[in-house]
C-alpha positions as CSV (number, residue, x, y, z in Angstrom):
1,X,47.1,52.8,-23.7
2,X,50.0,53.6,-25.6
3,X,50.2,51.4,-29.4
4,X,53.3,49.7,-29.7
5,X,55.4,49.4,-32.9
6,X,58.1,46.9,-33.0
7,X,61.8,49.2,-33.4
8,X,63.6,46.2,-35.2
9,X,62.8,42.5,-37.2
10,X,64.4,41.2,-34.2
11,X,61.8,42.8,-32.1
12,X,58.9,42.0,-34.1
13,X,60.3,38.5,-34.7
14,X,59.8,38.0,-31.2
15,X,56.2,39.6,-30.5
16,X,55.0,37.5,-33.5
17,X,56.6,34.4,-31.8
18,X,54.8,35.2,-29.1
19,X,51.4,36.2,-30.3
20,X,50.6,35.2,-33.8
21,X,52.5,32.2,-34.6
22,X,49.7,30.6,-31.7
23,X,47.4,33.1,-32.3
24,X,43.8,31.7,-33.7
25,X,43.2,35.2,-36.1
26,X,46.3,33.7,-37.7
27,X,45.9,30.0,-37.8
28,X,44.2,29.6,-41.6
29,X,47.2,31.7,-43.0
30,X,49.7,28.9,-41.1
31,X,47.8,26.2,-42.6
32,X,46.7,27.5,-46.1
33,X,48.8,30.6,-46.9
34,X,45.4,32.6,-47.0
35,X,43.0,34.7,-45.2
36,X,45.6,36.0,-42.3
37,X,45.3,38.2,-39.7
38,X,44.4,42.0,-40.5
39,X,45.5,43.2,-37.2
40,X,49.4,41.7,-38.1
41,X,48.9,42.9,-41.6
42,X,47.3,46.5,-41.0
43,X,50.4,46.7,-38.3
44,X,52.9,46.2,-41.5
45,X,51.3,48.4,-43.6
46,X,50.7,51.2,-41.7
47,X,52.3,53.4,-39.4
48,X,52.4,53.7,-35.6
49,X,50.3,57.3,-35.7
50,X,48.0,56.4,-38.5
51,X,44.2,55.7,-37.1
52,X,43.9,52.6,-39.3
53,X,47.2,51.0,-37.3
54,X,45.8,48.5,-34.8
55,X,44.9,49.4,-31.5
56,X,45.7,46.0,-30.2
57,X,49.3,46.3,-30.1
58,X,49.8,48.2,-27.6
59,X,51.8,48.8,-24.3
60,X,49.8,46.8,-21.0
61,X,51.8,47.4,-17.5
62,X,55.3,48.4,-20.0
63,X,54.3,45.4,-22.0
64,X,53.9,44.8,-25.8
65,X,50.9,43.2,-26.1
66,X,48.4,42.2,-28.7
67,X,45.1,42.4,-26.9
68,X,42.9,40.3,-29.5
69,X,45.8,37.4,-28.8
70,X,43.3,34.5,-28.6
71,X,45.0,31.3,-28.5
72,X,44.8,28.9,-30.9
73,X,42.5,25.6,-31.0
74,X,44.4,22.5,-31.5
75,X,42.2,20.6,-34.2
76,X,44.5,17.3,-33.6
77,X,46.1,15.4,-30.8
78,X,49.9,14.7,-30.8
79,X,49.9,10.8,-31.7
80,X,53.5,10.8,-29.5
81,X,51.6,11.7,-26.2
82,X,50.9,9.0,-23.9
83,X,46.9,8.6,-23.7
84,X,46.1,9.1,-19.5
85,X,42.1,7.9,-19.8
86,X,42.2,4.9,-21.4
């Protein structure tokens, strides 16, 4: 696999959007402002051919991907949603 870098902000804006703004490795720093995700840090601090840049952004079938994405874990229930098991 091929690691992917994102070319512009625009770019990257949209592979966090995608990934780590629902991403669990990056849910504490959402909430608190600490303890965030090394993989999107390491990814801004180093570069594409360095071997401390993360292996998990990569290319999968032509796509970016982040292959530690794990999807975050609600902790609270949207009080607008209509209850179905009452």
């Amino acid at each position: 696999m091929f690691k992917y870098r994102p070319l512009t902000m625009v770019e990257g804006d949209d592979f966090c959007e995608r990934y780590c703004d629902h991403c669990e490795h990056d849910r504490e720093f959402r909430e608190t402002g600490q303890n965030g995700c090394d993989i999107l840090a390491d990814s801004i601090i180093y570069k594409v051919h360095d071997e401390k840049y993360p292996k998990e952004w990569c290319y999968k079938k032509l796509i970016p991907t982040c292959t530690a994405f794990t999807m975050e874990k609600k902790k609270y229930r949207c009080d607008r949603t209509v209850d179905i098991f009452d």
